[in-house]
TORKOL-4160 file (C-alpha; in steps of 0.2 Angstrom, whole numbers, padded with zeros to 4 digits, m for minus):
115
<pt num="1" X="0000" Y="0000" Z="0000"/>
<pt num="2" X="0014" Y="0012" Z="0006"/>
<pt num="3" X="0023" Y="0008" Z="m0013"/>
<pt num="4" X="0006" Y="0013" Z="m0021"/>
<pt num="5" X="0005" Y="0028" Z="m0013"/>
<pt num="6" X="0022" Y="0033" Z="m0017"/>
<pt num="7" X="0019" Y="0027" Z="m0033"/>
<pt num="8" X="0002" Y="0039" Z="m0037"/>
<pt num="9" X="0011" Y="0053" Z="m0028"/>
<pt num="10" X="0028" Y="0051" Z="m0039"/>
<pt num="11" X="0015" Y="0051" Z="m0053"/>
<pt num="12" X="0006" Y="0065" Z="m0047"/>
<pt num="13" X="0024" Y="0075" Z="m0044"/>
<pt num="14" X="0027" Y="0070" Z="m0064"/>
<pt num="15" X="0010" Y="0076" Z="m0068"/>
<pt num="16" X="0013" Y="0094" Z="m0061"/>
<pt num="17" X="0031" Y="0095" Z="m0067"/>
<pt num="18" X="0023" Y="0092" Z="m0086"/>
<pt num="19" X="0009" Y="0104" Z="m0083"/>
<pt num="20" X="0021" Y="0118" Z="m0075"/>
<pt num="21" X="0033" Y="0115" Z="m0092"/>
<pt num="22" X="0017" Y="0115" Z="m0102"/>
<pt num="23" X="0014" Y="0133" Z="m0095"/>
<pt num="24" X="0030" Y="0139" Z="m0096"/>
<pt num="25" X="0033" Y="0133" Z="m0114"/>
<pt num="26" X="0018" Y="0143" Z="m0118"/>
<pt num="27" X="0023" Y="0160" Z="m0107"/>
<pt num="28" X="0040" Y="0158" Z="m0116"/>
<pt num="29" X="0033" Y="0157" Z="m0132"/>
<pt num="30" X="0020" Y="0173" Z="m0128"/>
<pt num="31" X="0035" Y="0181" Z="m0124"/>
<pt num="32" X="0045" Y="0177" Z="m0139"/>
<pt num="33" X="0029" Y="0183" Z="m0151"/>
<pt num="34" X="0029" Y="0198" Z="m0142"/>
<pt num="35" X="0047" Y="0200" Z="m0143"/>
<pt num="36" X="0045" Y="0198" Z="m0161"/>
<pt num="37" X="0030" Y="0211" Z="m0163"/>
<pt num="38" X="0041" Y="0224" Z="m0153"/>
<pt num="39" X="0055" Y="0220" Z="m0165"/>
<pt num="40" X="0045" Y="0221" Z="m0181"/>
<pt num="41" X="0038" Y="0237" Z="m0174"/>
<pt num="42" X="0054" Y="0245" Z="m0170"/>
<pt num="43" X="0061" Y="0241" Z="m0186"/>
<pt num="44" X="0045" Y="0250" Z="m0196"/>
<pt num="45" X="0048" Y="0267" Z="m0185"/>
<pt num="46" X="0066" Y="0267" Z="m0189"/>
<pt num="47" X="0063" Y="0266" Z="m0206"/>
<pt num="48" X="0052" Y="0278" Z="m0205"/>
<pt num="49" X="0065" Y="0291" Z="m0196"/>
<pt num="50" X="0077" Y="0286" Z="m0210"/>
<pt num="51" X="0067" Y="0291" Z="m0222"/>
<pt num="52" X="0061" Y="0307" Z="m0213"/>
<pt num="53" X="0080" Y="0312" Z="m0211"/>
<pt num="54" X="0085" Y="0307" Z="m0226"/>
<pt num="55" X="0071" Y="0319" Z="m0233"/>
<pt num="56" X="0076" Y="0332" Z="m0223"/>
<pt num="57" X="0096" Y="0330" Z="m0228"/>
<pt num="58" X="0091" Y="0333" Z="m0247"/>
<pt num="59" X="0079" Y="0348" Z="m0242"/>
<pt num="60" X="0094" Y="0354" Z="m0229"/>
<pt num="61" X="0105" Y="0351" Z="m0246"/>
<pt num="62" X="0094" Y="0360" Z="m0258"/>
<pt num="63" X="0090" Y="0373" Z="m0249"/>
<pt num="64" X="0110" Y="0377" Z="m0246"/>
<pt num="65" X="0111" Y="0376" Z="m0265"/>
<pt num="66" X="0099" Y="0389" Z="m0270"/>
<pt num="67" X="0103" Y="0403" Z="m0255"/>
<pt num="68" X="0119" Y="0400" Z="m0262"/>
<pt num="69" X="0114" Y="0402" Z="m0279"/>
<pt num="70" X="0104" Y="0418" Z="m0274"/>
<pt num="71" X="0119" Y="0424" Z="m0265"/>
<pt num="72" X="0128" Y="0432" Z="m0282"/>
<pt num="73" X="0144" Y="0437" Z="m0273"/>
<pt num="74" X="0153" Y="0426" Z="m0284"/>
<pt num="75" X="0165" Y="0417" Z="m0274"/>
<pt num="76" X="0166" Y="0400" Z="m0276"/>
<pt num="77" X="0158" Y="0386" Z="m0270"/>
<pt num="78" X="0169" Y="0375" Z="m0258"/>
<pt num="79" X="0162" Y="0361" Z="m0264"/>
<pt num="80" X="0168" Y="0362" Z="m0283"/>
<pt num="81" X="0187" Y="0358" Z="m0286"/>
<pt num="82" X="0187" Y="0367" Z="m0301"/>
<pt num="83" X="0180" Y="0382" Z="m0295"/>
<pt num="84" X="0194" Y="0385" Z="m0281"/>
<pt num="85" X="0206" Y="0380" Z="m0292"/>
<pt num="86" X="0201" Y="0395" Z="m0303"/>
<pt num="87" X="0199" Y="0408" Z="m0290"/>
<pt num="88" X="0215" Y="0406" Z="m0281"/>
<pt num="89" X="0224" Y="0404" Z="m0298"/>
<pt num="90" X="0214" Y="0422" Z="m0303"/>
<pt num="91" X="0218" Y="0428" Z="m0286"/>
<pt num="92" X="0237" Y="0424" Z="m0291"/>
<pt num="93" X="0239" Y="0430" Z="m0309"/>
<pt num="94" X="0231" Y="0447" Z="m0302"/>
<pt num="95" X="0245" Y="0458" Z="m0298"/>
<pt num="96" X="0235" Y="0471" Z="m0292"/>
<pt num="97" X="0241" Y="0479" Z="m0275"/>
<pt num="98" X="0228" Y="0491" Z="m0271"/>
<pt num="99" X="0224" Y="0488" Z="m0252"/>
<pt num="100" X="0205" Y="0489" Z="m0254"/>
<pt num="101" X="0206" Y="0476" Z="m0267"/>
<pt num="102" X="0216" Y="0465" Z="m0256"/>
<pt num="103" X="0207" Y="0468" Z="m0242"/>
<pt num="104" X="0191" Y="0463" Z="m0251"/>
<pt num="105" X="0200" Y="0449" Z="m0257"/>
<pt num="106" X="0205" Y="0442" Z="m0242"/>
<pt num="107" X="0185" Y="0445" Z="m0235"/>
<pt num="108" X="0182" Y="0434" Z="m0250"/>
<pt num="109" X="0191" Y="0421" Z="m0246"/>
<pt num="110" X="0187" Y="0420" Z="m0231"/>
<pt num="111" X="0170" Y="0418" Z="m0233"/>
<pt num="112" X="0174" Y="0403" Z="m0245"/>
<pt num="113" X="0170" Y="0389" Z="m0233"/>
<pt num="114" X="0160" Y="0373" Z="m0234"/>
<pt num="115" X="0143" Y="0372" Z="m0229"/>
């Protein structure tokens, strides 16, 4: 009698642990789903904000372009090789030695800087 009853509860013990790794299979596997909605979530609003900034870099780009456009001072853009390579190579050949005129030079050039 005292083996059956170890028996039924060592069945019962067996019983409970399955049922308890039941639950905790399916909590982990909630979890994990939930894990994976987060995830797929995340990635949506962060492809959103690249989008937004890349958006806004062009806009940022564009708009530098045209108030430099509107500008007309003509100095050169920084960005262009070409164009620095003529103004310094202009700024040389002049042999002009007026102050004024090398003053606003040098105010010119100094103004020549990336944006």
């Amino acid at each position: 009698e005292a083996r059956l009853i170890a028996e039924r509860e060592e069945n019962e013990r067996l019983e409970r642990e399955r049922i308890e790794q039941e639950k905790q299979q399916l909590l982990e596997l909630k979890d994990r789903e939930r894990r994976e909605d987060e995830l797929n979530e995340l990635r949506h609003i962060l492809d959103e904000n690249h989008s937004a900034v890349t958006t806004w870099e062009s806009e940022c780009r564009n708009k530098a372009k045209w108030e430099r456009y509107m500008c007309c001072d003509g100095s050169p853009d920084p960005a262009v090789q070409p164009e620095i390579n003529s103004f310094i190579s202009l700024w040389r050949e002049d042999s002009e030695t007026q102050i004024q005129q090398v003053m606003k030079n040098c105010a010119l050039a100094l103004q020549v800087r990336p944006a």
